[in-house]
ROSE-4610 file (N, C-alpha, C; in Angstrom, 1 decimal, always signed):
// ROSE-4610
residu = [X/X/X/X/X/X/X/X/X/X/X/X/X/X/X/X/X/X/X/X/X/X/X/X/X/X/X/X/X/X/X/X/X/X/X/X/X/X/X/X/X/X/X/X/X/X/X/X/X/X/X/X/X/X/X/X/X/X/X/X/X/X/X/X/X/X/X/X/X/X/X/X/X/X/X/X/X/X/X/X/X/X/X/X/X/X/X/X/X/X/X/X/X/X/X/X/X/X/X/X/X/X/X/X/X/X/X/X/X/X/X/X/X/X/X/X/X/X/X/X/X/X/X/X/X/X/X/X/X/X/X/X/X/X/X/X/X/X/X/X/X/X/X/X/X/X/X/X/X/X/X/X/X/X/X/X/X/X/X/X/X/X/X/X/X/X/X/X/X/X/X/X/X/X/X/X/X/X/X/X/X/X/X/X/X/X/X/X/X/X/X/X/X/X/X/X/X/X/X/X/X/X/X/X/X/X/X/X/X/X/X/X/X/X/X/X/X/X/X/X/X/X/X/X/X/X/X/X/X/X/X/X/X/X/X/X/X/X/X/X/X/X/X/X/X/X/X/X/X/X/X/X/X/X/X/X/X/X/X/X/X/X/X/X/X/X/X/X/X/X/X/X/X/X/X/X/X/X/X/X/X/X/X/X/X/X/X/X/X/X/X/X/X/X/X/X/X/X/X/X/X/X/X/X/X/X/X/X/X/X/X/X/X/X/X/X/X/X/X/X/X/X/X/X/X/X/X/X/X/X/X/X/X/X/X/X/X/X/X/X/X/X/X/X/X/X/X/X/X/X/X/X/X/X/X/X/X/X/X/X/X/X/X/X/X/X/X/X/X/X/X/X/X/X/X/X/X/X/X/X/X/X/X/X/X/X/X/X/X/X/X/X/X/X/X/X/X/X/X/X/X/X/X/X/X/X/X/X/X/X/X/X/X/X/X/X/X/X/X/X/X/X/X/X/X/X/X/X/X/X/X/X/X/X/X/X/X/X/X/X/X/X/X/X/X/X/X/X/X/X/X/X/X/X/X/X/X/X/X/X/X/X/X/X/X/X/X/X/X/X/X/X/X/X/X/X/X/X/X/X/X/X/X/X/X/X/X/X/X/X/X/X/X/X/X/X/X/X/X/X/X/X/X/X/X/X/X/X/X/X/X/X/X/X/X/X/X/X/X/X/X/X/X/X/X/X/X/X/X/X/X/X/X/X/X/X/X/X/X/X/X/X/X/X/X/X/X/X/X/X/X/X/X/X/X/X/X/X/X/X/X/X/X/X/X/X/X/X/X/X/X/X/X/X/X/X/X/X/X/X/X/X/X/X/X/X/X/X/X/X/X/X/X/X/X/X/X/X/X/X/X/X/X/X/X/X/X/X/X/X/X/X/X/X/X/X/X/X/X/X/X/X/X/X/X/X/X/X/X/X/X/X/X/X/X/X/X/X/X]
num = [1/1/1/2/2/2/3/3/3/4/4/4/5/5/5/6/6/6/7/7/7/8/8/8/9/9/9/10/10/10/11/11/11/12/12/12/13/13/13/14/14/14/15/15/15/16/16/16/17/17/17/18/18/18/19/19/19/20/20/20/21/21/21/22/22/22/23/23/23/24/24/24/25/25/25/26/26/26/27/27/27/28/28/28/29/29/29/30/30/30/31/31/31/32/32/32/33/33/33/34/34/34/35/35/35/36/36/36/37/37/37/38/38/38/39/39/39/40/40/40/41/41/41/42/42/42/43/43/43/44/44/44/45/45/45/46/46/46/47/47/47/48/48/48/49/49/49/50/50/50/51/51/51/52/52/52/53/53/53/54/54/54/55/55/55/56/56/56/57/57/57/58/58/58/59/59/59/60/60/60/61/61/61/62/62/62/63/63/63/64/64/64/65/65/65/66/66/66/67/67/67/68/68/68/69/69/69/70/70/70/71/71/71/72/72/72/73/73/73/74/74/74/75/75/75/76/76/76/77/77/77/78/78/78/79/79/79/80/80/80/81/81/81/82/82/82/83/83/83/84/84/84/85/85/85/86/86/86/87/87/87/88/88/88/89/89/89/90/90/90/91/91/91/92/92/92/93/93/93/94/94/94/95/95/95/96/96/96/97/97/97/98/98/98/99/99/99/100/100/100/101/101/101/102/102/102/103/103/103/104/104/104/105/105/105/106/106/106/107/107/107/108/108/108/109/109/109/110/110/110/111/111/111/112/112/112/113/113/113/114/114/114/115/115/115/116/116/116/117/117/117/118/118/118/119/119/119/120/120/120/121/121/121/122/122/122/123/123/123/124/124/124/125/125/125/126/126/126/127/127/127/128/128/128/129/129/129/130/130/130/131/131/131/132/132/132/133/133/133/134/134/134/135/135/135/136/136/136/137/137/137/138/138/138/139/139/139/140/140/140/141/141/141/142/142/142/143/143/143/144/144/144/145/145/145/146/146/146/147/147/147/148/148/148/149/149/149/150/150/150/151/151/151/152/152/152/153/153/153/154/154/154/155/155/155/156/156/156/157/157/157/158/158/158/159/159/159/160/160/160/161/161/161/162/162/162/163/163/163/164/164/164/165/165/165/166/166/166/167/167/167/168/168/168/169/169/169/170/170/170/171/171/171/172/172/172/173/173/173/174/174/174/175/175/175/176/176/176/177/177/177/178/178/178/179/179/179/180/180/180/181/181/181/182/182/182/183/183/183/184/184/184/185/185/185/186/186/186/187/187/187/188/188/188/189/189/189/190/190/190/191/191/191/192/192/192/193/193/193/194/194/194/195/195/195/196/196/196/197/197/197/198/198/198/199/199/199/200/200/200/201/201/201/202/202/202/203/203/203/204/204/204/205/205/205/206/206/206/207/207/207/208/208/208/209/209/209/210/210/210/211/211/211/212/212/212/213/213/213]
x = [+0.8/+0.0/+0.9/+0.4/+1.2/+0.8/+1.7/+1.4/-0.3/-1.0/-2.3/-3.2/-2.8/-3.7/-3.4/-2.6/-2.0/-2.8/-2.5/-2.8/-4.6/-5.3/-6.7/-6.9/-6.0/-6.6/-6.3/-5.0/-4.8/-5.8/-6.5/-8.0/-9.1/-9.0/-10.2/-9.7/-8.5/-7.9/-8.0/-8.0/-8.1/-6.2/-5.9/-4.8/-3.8/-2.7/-1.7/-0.1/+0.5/+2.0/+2.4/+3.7/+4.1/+4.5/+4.7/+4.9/+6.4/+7.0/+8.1/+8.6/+9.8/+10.6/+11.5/+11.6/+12.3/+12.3/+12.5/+12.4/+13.2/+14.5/+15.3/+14.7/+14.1/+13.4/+12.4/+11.6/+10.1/+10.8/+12.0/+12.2/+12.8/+12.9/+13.9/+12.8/+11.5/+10.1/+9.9/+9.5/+9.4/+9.8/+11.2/+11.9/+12.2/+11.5/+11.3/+10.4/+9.2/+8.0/+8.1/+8.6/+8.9/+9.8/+10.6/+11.0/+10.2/+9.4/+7.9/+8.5/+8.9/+8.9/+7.7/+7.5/+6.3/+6.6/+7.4/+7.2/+7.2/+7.6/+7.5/+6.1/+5.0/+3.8/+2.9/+3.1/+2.8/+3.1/+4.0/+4.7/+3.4/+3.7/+2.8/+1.6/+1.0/-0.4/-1.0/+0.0/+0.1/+0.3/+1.0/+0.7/-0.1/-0.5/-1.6/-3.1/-3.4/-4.5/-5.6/-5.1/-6.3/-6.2/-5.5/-6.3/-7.2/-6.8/-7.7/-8.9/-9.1/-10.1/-10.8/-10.4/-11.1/-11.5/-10.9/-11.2/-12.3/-12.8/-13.9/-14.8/-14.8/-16.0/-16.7/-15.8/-16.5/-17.2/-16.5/-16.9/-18.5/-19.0/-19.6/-20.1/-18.6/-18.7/-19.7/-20.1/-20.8/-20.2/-18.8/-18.0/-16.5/-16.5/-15.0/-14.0/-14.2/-12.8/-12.6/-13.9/-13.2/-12.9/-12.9/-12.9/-11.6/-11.2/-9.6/-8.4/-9.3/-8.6/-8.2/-9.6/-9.4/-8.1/-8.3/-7.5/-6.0/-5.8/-4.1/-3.9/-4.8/-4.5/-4.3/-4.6/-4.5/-3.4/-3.0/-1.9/-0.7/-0.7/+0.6/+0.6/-0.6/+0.0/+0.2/+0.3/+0.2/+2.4/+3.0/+3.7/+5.0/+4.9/+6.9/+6.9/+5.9/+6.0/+5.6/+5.7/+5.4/+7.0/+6.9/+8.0/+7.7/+8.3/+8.0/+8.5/+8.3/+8.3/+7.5/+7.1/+6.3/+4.8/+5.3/+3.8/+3.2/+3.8/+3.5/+3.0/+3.7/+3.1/+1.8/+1.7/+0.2/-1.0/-0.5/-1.4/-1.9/-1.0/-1.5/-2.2/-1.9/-2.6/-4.1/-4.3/-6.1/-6.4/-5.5/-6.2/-6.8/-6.4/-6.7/-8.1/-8.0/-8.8/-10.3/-10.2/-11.2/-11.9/-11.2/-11.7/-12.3/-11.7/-12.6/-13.5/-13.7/-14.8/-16.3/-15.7/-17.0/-17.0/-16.3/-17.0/-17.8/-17.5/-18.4/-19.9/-20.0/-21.1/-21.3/-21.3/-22.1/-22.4/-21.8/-22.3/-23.4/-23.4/-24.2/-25.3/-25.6/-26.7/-27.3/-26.5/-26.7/-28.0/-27.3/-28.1/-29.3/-29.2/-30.7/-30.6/-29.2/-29.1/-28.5/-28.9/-29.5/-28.0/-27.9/-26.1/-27.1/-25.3/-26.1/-26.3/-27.3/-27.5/-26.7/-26.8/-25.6/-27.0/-26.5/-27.2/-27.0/-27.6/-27.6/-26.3/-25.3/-24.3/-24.8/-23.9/-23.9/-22.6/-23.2/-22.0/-22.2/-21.2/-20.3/-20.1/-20.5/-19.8/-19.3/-19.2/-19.6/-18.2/-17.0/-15.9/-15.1/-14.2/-13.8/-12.7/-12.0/-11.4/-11.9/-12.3/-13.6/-12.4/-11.5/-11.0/-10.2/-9.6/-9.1/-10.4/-11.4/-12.5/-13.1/-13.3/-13.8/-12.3/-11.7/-10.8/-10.1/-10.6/-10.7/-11.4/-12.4/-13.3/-12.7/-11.6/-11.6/-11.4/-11.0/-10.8/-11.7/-13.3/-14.3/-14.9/-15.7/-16.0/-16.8/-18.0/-19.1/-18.2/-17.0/-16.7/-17.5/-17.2/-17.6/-19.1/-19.8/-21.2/-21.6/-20.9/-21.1/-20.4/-19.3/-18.7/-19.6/-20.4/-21.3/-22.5/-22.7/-23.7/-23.0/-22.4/-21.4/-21.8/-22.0/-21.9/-20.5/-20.4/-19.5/-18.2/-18.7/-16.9/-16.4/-17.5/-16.8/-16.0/-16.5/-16.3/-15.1/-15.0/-13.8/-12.3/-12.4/-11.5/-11.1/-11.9/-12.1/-10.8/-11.7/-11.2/-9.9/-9.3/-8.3/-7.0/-7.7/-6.8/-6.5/-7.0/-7.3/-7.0/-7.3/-7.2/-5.6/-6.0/-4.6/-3.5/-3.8/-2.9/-1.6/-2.8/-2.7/-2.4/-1.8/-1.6/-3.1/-3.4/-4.6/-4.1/-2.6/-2.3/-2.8/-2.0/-2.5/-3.6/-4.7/-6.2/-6.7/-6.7/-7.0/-6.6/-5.4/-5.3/-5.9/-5.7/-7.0/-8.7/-9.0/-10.6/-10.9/-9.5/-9.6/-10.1/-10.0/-10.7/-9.2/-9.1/-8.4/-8.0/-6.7/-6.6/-7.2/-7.7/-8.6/-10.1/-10.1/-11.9/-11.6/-10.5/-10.7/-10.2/-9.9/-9.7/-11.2/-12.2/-13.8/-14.4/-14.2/-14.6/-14.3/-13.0/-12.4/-13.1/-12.8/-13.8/-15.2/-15.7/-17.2/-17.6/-16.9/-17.0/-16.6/-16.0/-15.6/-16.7/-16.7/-18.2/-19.6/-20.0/-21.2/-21.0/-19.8/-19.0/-19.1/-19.1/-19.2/-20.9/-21.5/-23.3/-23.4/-22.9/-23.6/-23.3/-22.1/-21.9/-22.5/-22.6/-23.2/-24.9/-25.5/-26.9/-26.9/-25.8/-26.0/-25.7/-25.1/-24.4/-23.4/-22.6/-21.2/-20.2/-19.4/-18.7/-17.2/-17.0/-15.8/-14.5/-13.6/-12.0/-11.2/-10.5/-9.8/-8.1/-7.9/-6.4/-6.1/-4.7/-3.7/-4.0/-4.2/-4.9/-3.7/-4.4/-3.8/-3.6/-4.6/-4.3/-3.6/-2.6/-1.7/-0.6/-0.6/+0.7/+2.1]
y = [-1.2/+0.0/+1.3/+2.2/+3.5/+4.5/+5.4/+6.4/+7.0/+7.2/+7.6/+6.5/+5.4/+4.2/+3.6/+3.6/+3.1/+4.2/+5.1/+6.4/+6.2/+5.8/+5.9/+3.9/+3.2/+1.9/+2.1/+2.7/+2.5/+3.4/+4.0/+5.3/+4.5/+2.8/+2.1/+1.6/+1.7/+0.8/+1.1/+1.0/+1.5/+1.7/+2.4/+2.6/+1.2/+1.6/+0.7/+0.6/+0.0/+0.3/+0.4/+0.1/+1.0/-0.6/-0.9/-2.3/-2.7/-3.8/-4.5/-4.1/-2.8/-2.6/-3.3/-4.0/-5.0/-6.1/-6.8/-8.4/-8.6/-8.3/-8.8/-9.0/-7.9/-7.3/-8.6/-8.9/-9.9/-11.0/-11.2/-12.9/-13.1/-11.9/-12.0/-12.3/-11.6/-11.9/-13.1/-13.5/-14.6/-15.9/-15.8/-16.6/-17.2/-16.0/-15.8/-16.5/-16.0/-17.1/-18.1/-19.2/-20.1/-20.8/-20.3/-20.7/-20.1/-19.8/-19.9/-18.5/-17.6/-16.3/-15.8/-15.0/-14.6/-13.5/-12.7/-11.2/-11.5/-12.2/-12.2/-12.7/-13.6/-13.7/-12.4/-12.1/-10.5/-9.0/-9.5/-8.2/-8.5/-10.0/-10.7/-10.0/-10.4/-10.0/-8.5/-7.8/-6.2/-5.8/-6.7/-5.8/-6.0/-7.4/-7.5/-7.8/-8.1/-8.0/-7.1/-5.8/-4.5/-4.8/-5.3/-5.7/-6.7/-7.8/-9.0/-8.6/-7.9/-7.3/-6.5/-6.0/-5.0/-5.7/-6.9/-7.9/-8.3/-8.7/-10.0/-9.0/-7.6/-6.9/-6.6/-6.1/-5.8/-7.1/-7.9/-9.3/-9.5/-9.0/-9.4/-10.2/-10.5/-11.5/-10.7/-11.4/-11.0/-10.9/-11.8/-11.4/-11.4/-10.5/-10.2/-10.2/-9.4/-9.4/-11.1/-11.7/-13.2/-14.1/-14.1/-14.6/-14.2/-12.8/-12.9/-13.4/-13.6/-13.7/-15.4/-16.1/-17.5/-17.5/-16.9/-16.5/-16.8/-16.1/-15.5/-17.4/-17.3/-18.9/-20.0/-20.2/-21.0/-20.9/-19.4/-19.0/-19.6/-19.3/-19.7/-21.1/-21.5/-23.3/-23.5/-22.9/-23.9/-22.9/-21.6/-20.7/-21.9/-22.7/-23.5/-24.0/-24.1/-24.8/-23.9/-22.7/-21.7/-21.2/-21.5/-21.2/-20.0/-18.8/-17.9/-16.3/-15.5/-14.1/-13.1/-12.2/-10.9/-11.3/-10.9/-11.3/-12.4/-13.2/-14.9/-15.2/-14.8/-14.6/-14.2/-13.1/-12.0/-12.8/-13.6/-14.5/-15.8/-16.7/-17.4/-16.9/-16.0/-15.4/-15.3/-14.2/-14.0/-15.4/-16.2/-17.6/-17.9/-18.2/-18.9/-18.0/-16.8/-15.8/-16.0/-16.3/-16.4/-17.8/-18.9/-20.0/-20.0/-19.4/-19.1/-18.2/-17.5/-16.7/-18.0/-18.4/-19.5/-20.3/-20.7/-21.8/-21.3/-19.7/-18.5/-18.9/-18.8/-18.5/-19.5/-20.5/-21.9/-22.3/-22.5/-22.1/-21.5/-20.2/-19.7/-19.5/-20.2/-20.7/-21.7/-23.2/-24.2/-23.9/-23.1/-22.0/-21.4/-20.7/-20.2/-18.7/-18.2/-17.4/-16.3/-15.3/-14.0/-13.8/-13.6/-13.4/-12.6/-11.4/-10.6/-11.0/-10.0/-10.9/-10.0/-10.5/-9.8/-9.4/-8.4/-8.3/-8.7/-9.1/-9.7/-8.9/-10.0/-9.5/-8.3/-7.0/-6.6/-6.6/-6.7/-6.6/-5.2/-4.7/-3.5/-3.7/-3.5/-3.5/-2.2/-1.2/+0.1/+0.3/-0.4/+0.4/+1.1/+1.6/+3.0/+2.7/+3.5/+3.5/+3.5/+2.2/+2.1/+2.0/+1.5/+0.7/+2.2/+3.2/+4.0/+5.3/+5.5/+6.4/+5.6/+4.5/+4.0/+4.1/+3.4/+3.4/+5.0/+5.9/+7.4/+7.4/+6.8/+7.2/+6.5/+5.8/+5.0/+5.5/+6.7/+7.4/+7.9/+7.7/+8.2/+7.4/+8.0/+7.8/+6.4/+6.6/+5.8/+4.6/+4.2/+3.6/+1.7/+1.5/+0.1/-0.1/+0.9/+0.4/+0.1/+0.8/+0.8/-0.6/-1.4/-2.6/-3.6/-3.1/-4.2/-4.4/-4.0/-3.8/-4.3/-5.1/-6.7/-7.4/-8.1/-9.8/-10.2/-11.4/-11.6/-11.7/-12.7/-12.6/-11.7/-10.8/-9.2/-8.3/-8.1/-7.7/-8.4/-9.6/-10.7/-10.1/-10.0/-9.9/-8.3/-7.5/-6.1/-5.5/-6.4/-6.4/-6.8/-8.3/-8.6/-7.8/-6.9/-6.5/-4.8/-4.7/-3.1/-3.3/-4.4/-4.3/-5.4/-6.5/-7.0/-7.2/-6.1/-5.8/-6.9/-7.8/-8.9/-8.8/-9.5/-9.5/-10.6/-10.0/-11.4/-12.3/-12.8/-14.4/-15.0/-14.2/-13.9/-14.7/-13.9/-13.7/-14.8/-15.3/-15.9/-17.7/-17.8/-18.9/-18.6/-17.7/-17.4/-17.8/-17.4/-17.5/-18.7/-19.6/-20.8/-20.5/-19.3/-18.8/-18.8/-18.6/-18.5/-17.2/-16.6/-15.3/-14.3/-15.0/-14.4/-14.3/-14.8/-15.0/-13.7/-13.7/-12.6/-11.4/-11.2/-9.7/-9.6/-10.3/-10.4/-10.1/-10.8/-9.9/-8.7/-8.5/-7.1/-5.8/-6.4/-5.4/-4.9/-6.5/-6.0/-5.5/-5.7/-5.1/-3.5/-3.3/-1.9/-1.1/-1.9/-1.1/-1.1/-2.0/-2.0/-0.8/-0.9/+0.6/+1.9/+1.8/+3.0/+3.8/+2.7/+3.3/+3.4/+2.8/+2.9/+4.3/+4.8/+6.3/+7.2/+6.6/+7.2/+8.0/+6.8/+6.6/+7.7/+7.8/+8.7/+10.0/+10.3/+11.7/+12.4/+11.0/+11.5/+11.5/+12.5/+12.8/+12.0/+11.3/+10.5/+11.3/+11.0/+11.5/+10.4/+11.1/+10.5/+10.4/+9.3/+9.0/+7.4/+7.7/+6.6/+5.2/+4.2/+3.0/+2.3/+1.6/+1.4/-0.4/-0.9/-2.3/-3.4/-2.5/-3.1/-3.8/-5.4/-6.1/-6.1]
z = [+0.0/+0.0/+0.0/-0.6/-0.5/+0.7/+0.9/+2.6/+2.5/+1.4/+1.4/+2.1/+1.7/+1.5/+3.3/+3.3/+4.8/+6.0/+5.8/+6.6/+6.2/+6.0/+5.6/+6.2/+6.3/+6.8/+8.3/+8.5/+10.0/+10.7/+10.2/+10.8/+10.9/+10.6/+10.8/+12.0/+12.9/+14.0/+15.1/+16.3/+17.7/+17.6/+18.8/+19.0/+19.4/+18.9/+19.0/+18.9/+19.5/+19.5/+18.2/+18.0/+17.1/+16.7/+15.3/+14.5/+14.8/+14.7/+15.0/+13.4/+13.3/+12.4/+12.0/+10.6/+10.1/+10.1/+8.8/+9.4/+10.0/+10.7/+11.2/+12.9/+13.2/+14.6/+14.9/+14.0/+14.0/+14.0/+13.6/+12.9/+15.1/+15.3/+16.9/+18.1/+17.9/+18.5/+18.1/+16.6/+16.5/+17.2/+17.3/+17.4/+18.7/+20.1/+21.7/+21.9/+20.8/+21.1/+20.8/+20.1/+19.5/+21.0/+21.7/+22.7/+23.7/+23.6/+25.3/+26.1/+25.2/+26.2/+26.2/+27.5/+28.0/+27.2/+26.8/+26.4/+25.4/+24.3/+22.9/+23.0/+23.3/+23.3/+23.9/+24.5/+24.6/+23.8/+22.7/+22.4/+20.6/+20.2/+18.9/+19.6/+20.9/+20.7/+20.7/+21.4/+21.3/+19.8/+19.0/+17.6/+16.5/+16.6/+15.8/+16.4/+17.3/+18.2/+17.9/+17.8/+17.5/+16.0/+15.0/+13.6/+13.6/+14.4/+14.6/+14.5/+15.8/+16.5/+15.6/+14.7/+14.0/+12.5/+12.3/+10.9/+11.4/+12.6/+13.5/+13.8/+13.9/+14.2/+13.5/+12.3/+11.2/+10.3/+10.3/+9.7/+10.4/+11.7/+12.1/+13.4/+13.6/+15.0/+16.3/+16.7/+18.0/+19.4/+19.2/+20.8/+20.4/+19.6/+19.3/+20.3/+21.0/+22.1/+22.8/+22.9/+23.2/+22.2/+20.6/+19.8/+19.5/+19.6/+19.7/+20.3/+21.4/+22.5/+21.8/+21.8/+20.8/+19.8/+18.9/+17.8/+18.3/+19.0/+19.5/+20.4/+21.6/+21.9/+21.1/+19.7/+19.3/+18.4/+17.8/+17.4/+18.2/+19.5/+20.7/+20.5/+20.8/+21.2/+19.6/+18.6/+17.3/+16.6/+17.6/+17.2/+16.8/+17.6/+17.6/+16.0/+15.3/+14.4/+13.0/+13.3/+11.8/+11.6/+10.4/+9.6/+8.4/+8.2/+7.6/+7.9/+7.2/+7.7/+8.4/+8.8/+9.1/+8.1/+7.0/+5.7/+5.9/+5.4/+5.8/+7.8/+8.6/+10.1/+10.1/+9.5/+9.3/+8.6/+7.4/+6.4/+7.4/+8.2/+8.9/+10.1/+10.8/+11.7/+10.9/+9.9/+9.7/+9.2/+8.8/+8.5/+9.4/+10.5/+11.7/+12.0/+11.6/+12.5/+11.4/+10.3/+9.4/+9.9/+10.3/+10.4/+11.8/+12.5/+14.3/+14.1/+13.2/+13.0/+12.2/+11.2/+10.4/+11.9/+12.7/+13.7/+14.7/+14.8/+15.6/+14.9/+13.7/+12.9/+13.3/+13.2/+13.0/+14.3/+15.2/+16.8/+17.3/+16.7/+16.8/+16.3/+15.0/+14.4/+14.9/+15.5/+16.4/+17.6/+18.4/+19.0/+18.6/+17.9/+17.0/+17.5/+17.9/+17.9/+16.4/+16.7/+15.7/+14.9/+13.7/+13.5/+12.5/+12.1/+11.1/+9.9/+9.1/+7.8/+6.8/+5.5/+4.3/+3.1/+2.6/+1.0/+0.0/-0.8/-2.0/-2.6/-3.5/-4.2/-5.1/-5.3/-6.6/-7.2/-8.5/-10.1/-10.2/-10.6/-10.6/-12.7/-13.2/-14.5/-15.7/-14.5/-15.0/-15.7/-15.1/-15.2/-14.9/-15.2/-14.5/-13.5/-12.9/-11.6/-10.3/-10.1/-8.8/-7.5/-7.8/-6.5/-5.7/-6.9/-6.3/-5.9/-6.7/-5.8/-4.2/-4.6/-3.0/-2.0/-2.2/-1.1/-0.5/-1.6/-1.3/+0.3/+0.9/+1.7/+2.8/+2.8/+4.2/+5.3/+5.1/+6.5/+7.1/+6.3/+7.2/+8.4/+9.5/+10.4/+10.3/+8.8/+9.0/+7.7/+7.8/+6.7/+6.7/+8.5/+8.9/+8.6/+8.6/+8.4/+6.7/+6.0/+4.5/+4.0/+4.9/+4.6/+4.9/+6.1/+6.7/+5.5/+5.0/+3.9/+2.9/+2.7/+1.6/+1.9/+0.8/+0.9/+1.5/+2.4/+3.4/+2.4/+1.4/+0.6/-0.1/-0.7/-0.6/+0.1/+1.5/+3.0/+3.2/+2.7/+3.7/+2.6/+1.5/+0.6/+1.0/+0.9/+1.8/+2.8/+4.1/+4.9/+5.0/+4.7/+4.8/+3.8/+2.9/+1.8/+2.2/+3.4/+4.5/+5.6/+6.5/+7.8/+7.8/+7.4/+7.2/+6.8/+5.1/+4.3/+3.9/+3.4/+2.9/+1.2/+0.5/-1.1/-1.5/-2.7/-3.5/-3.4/-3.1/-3.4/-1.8/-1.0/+0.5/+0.7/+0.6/+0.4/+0.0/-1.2/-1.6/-0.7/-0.3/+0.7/+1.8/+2.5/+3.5/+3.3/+2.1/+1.6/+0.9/+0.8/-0.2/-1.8/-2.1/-3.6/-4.4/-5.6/-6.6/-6.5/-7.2/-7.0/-8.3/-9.2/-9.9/-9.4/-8.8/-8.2/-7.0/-6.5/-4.8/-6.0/-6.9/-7.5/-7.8/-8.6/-9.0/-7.1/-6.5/-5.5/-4.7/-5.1/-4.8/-5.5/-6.6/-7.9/-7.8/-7.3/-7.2/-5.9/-4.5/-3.2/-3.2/-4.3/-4.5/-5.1/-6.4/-7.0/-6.5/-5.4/-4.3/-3.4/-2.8/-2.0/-2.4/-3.9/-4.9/-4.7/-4.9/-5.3/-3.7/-2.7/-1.5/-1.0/-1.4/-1.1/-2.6/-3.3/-4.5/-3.7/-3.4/-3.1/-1.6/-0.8/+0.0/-0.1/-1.2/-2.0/-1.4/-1.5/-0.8/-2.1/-2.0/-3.2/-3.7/-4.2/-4.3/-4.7/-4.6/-4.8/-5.5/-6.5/-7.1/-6.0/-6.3/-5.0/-6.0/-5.6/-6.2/-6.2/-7.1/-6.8/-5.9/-4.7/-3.8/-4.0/-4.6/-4.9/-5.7/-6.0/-7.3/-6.2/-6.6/-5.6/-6.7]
């Protein structure tokens, strides 16, 4: 992502320390937790925790702060055995966090308890530079309610490509979809985004397309 695009996702976040600079830095946390230090399991969950939290709220979950809490536990007991970088850490993290979320859902269906509901997909085939006028808006206040109003694999591709800042290849092992299929939903989650601020007569801005990997 570029400094526009960054500075407009991190304004969807609650506050947070400041990211473990360099791979060299993360591969050093990494590698604490992997040997059972308490502060390296502490330091992982201080920096990606408030994205967690903020992928599972918007998605919808109904008890986010304990469903993170889930997330990160199952991250720890599963850490001695991930092999990878910072990117790849971040990609198995929302993995994990997508899959405790579908077992949220279905739980709670079991239940016959209330989950929210999604709208019918729309196709977007207008054209145009959609991805860079919508993602113009992310720094607004009401941005979460206009995502809630996606169909979930829209929203999921969305979110993870904003809050997790994740690549389509990413994404796509996360969502189990093809990486041509999560750009078709990127595309079309964009152009739904588009008419939903269209239909409120909010004015769009042209800004750098932020989604090119």
């Amino acid at each position: 992502m570029d400094s526009v695009a960054r500075r407009n996702a991190e304004s969807l976040l609650p506050a947070q320390e400041e990211p473990v600079r360099g791979t060299e830095q993360f591969a050093h946390v990494l590698a604490a937790a992997q040997a059972n230090a308490g502060w390296a399991f502490e330091r992982i969950f201080h920096l990606f925790a408030p994205r967690v939290r903020s992928f599972l709220q918007a998605r919808g979950s109904l008890e986010p702060d304990e469903l993170t809490n889930d997330v990160f536990m199952a991250v720890f007991r599963a850490v001695a055995r991930f092999e990878g970088d910072e990117s790849a850490f971040r990609a198995w993290l929302f993995t994990i966090a997508h899959h405790r979320l579908i077992d949220e859902r279905r739980q709670h269906a079991r239940r016959g308890s209330v989950v929210p509901s999604d709208l019918t997909e729309y196709h977007d085939e207008s054209g145009g530079d959609v991805e860079s006028e919508a993602m113009a808006i992310l720094d607004r206040d009401w941005v979460g309610d206009l995502l809630s109003q996606l169909v979930p694999a829209q929203r999921d591709v969305l979110l993870l490509r904003v809050v997790a800042d994740l690549t389509v290849d990413q994404i796509a092992h996360v969502v189990g979809k093809s990486p041509g299929a999560v750009k078709a939903l990127q595309r079309r989650g964009l152009g739904a985004l588009r008419r939903l601020l269209e239909q409120q007569g909010v004015p769009l801005q042209r800004s750098t397309d932020v989604f090119q990997d």
